[in-house]
C-alpha positions in Angstrom: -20.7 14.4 -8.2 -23.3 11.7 -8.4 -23.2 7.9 -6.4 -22.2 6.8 -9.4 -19.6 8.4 -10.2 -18.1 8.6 -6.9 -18.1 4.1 -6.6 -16.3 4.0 -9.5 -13.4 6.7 -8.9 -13.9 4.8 -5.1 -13.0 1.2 -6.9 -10.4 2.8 -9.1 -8.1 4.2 -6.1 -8.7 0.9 -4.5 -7.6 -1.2 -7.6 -4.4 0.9 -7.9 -3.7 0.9 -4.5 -3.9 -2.3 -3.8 -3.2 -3.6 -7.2 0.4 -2.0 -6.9 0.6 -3.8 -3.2 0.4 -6.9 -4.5 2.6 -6.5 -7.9 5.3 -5.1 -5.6 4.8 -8.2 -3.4 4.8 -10.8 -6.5 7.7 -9.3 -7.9 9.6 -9.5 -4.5 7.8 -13.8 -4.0 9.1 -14.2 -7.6 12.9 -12.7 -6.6 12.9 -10.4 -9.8 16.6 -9.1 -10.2 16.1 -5.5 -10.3 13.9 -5.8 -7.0 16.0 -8.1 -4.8 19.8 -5.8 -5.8 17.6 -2.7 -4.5 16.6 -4.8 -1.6 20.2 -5.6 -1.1 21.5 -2.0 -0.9 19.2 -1.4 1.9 20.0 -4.3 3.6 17.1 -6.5 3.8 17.4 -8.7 0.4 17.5 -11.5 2.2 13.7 -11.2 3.4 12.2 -10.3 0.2 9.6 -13.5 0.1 8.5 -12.6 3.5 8.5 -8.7 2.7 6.3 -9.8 -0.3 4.0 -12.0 1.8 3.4 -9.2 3.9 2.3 -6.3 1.3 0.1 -9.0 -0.5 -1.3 -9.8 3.0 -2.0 -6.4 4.1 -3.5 -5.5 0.5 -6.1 -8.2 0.9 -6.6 -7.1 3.8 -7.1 -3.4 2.5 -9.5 -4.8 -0.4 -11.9 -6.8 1.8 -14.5 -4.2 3.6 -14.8 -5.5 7.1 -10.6 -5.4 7.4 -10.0 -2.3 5.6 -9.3 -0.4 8.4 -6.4 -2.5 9.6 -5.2 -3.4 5.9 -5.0 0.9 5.5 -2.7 1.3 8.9 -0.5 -2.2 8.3 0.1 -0.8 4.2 0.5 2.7 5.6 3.1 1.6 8.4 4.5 -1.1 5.4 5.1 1.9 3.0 6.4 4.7 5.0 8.9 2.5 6.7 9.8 1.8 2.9 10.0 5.2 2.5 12.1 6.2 5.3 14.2 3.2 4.5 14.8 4.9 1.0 15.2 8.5 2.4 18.1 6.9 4.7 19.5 5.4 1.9 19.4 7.9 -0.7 17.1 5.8 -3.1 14.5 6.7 -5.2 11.3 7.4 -3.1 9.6 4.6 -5.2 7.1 3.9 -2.1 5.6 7.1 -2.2 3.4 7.3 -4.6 1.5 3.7 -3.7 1.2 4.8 -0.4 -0.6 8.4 -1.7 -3.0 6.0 -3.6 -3.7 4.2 -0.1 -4.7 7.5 1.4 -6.8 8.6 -1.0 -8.5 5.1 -1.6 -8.8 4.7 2.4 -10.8 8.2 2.3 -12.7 7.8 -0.2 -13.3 3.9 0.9 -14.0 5.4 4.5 -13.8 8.8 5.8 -14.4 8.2 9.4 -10.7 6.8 9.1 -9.0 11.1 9.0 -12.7 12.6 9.8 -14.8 11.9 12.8 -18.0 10.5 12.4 -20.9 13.2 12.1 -22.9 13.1 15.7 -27.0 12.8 14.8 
């Protein structure tokens, strides 16, 4: 696959990645219904502005290049304790599939990050 190519799958992963970050974050700033209840069965509805200030944090940090590293590990941590949360609670496992995009995007972004670097 060409340089090309590759950037622009690269960006895409990244842009849904992080793009679905920070839509979950906004919807939990803007208290949307349907959010805050689900919130509530698991306990923590009553921190869904600073849950939502978090994943919007931790996806900007993700986007920007220098802090991608730590953005990866802080939405990584975010999202599987979302998941486990879920699993506990036997709710839909709605935080797996953003945190499969993180992966992949965090490869393809970086691949030091799983790999080691190549000794030359």
């Amino acid at each position: 696959m060409n340089s090309k190519v590759m950037r622009i799958v690269t960006i895409v992963f990244t842009v849904l990645a992080a793009g679905m970050a920070i839509m979950s974050g906004v919807m939990k700033l803007t208290q949307s219904k349907e959010v805050v209840d689900t919130l509530t069965k698991a306990g923590v509805g009553d921190k869904a502005i600073i849950l939502g200030c978090m994943e919007i944090g931790f996806a900007a940090l993700f986007i920007y290049s220098k802090t991608m590293k730590l953005g990866f590990i802080l939405l990584s941590c975010y999202f599987a304790g979302a998941l486990a949360t879920e699993l506990s609670h036997g709710s839909p496992l709605n935080a797996f599939v953003p945190l499969v995009l993180i992966w992949i995007a965090a490869f393809l972004r970086d691949k030091t990050i799983f790999l080691p670097a190549s000794v030359e």
